[in-house]
C-alpha positions in Angstrom: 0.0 0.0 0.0 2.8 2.4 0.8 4.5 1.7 -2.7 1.4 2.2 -4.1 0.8 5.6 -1.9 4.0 6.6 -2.5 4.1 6.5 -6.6 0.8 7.8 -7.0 2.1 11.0 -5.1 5.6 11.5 -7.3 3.1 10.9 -10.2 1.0 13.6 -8.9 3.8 16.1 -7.9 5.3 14.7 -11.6 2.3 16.6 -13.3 2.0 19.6 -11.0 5.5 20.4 -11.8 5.2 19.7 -15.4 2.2 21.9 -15.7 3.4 24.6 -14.0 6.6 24.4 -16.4 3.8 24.3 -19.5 2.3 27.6 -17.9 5.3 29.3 -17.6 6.5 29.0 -21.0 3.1 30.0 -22.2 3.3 32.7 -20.2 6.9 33.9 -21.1 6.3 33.2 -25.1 2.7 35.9 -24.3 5.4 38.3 -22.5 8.0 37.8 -25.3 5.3 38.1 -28.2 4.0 41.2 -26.5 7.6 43.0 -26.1 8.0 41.9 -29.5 5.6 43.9 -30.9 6.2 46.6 -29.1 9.7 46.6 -30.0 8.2 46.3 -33.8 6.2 49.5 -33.2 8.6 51.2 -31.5 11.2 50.5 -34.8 8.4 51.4 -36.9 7.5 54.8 -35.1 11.2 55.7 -35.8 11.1 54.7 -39.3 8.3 57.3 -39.4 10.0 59.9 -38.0 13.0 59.5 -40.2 11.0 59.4 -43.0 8.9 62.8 -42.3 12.8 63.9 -41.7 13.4 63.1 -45.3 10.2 64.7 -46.4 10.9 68.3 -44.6 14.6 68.3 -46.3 13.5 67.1 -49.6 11.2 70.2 -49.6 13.4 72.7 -47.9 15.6 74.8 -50.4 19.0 73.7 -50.3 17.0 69.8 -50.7 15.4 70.7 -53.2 18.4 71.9 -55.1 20.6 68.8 -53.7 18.7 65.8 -54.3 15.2 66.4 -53.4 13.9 63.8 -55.4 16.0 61.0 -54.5 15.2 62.4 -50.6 11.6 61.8 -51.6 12.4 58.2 -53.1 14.1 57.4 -49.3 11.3 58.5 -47.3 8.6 56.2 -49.4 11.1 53.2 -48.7 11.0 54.4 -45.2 7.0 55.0 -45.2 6.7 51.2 -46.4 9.1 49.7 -44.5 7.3 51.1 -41.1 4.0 49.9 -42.5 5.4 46.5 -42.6 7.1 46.9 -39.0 3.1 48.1 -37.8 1.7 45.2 -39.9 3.9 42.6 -37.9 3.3 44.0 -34.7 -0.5 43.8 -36.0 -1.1 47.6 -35.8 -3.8 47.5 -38.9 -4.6 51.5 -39.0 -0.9 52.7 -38.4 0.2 49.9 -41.3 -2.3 51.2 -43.4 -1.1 55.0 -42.8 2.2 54.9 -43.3 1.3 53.1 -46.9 -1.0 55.7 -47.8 1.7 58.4 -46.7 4.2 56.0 -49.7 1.2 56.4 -51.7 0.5 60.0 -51.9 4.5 60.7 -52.0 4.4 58.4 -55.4 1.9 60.3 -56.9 4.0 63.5 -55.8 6.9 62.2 -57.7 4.3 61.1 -60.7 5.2 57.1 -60.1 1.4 55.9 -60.3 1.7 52.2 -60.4 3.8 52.2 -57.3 1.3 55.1 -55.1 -1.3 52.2 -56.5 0.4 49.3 -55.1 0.7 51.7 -51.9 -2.8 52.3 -51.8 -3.7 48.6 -52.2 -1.6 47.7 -49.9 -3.0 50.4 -47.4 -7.0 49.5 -48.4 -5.8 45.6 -47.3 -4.6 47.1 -44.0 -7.2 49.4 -42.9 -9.5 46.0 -44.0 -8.7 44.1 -40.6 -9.5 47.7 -38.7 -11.8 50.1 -40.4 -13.6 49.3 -43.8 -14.5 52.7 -45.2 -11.3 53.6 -44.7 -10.1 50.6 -46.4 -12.6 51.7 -49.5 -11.2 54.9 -49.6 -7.8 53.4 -49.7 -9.2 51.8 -52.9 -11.1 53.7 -54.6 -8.0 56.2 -54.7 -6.3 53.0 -56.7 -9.1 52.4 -58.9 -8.4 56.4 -60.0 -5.1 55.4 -60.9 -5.4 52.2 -62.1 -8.3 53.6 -64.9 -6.2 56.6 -66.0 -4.0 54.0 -66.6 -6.3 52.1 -68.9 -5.7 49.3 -66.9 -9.3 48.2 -66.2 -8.9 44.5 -65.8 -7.5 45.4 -62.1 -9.5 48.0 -61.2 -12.6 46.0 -61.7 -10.8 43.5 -59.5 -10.8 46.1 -56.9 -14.3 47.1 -57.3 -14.9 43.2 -56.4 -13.0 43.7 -53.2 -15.2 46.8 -51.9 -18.1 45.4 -53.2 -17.2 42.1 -50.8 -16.5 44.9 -48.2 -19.6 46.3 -48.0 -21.5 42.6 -47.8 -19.7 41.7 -44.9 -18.4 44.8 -43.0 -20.0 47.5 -43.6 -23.7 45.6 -44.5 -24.9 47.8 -47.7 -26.2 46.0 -50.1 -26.7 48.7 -52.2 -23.5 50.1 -52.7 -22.3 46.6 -53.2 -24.4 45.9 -56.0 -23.3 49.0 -57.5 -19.3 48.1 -57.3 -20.2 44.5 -58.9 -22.3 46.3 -61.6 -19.3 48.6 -62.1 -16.5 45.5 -61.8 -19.0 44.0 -64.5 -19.1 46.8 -66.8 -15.1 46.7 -67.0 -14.6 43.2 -67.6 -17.1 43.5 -70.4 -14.8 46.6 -71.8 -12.1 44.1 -71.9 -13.7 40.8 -73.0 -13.6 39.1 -70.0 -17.4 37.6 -70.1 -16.5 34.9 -67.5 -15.5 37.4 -65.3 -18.6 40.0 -66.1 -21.3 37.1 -65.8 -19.8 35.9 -62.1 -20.0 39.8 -61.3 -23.4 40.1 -62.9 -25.2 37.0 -60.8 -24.2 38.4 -57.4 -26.0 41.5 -58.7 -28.8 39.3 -59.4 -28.8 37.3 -56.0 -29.1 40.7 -54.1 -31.3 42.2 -56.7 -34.3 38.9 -56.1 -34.0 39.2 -52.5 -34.3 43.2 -52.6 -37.5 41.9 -54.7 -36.2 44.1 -58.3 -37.1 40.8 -59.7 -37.2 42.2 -63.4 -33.8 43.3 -62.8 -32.8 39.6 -62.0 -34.9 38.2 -64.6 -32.7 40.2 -67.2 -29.5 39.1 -65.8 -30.5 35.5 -65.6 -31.3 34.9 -69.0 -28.7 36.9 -70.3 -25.9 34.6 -68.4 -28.4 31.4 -69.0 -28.1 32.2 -72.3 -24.6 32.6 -73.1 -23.8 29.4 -71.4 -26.4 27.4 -73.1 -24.0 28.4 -76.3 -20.8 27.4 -74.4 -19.5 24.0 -74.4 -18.2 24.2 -71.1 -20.8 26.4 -69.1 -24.1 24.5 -70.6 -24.9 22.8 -68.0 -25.0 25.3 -65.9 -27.8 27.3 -68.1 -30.8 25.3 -66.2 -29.8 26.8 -62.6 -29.8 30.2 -64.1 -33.2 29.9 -66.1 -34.2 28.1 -63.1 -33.6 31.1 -61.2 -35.6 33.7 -63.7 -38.8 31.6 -63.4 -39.0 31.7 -59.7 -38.3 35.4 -60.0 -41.3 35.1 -62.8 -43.4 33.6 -60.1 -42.8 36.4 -57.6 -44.3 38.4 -59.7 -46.6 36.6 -61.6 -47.8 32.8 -62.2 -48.5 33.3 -65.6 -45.6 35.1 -66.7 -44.0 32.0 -64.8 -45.5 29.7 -67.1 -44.6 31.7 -70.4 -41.2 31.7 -69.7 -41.0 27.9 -68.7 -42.3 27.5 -72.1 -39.8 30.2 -73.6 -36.8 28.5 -72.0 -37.9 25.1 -73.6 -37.9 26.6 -76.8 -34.6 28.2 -76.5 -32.8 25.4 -74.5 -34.5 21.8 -74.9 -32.2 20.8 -72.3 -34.1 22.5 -69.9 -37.3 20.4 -70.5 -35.4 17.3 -69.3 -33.8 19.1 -66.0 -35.2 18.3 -62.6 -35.9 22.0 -62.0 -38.2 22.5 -65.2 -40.2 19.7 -64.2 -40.5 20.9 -60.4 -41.2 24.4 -62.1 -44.5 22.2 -63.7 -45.0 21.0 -60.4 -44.8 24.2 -58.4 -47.2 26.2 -61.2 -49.6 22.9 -61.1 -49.9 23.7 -57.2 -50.0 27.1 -57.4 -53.1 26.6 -60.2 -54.6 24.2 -58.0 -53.9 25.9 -54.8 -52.9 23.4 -53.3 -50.3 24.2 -50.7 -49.2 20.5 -49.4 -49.0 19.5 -53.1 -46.3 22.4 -53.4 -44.4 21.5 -50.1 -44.4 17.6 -51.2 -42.4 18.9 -54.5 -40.0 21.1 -53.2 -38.8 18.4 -50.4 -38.9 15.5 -53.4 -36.6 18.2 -54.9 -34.6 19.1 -52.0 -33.9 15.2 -50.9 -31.8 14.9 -54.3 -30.7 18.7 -54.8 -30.1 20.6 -51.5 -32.0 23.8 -51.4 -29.5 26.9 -50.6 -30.4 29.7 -48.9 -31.8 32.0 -51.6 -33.9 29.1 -53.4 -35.4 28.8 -50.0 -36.2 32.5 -49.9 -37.9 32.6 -53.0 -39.7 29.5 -52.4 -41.4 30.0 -49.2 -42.2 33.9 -50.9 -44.1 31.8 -53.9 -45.6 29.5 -50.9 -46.9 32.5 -49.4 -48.8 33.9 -52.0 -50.5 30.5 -52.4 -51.1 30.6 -48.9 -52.9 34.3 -48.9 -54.6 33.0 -52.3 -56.4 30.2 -49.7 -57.0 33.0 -46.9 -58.9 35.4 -49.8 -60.9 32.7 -50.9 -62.3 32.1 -47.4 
């Protein structure tokens, strides 16, 4: 009993001892990783002040005579590498400061693709920590990157705020308006791929807004230069799929004309599992027969998961069977 006493408690002590070794570490690496970044911000503060040193020569007159612009060229190398020094010691606004402060110094000395890099880089920064400033970062580069001609990137960028404003800043609105404008460039350049992806997230938001016509107009026009793609075809049902339901929002029969028009134009489509639920939900809907309509959309779902926006629209259709009955009565 005592042997057995006696190596439980070393094994216990054992264990105490090793975890209080496993919290100290812990606890030193959180000390070390905090003076770390403090030293990082402290060497980044100086790298500041250095370059604003630079600046306030480059612009005095004896700088400007000796070197001014190569004083100017310094203190953006200085600017960005402080931004970096913030962005390690995770100092979002301060890294996205001092690349802005790069940024308009490039433009001083006429460089715009670098004072657009700057800016990007700055927009990326102020991301983690404030949003609109992070917009304002990049619509500054979008301004460059047009003047440029290069419109291929700056509709990339548009993407970026448009992304922005769905998750951060939660306006839909203005998000529909940067993927409309991302769209509009990619189409200036032939880049239809690109334009169409742009395009159906301004369709998504424009259905559950309830601008169905707007949706309706994008839908087909994607659905229908797929169906004449080799590679995208299959994916033309889904998006004339998705203008009958918004159809149906608005209006059974115009639901059942363009069933019929999307036969026509795509015979595929008559074959697809979401024409014939279409036939289902408008025989429902005809009938008014609510269960009917819930049996087809869960024979549909049990094969083809439902996301979140074909829900939406469904249960809106379900509804106006639903106050249909309650009229009646």
């Amino acid at each position: 009993m005592d042997v057995i006493y006696s190596s439980t408690h070393w094994l216990a002590v054992f264990f105490l001892l090793t975890f209080a070794f496993y919290s100290l570490c812990i606890g030193i690496k959180t000390s070390d990783t905090k003076m770390d970044n403090s030293g990082k911000e402290k060497e980044a503060t100086a790298l500041m002040a250095e370059a604003e040193k630079k600046m306030k020569s480059s612009q005095s007159f004896f700088g400007a005579l000796f070197g001014g612009s190569s004083k100017m060229e310094e203190a953006c190398d200085l600017y960005v590498r402080a931004a970096n020094m913030y962005k390690m010691a995770k100092n979002w606004c301060a890294a996205g400061n001092a690349f802005s402060q790069a940024a308009h110094l490039h433009l001083q000395m006429q460089s715009k693709h670098d004072a657009a890099t700057n800016f990007i880089d700055a927009g990326n920064a102020f991301k983690k920590a404030d949003p609109q400033e992070a917009i304002n970062c990049l619509n500054r580069a979008i301004e460059i990157y047009t003047d440029m001609g290069r419109f291929t990137i700056a509709a990339k960028h548009h993407i970026t705020i448009a992304e922005i404003y769905e998750t951060e800043l939660v306006d839909i609105d203005k998000a529909i308006a940067h993927y409309e404008q991302a769209a509009d460039y990619y189409k200036g350049e032939e880049s239809t791929s690109s334009a169409n992806k742009c395009l159906l997230k301004v369709a998504t938001y424009a259905a559950q807004l309830e601008q169905y016509q707007k949706a309706i107009e994008i839908y087909e026009q994607v659905g229908t230069h797929a169906m004449d793609s080799t590679l995208l075809k299959y994916s033309a049902k889904d998006h004339f799929f998705k203008a009958a339901l918004c159809h149906f929002c608005v209006d059974m029969l115009n639901a059942k004309l363009a069933v019929q028009k999307y036969e026509e134009m795509f015979p595929a489509f008559s074959d697809s599992r979401e024409c014939k639920l279409l036939k289902k939900l408008l025989d429902a809907y005809e009938e008014q027969n609510v269960d009917a309509y819930t049996d087809s959309v869960k024979e549909f779902d049990t094969i083809s998961r439902l996301d979140q926006w074909l829900t939406t629209m469904l249960l809106r259709i379900k509804k106006t069977i639903q106050d249909d009955e309650n009229d009646l009565r």
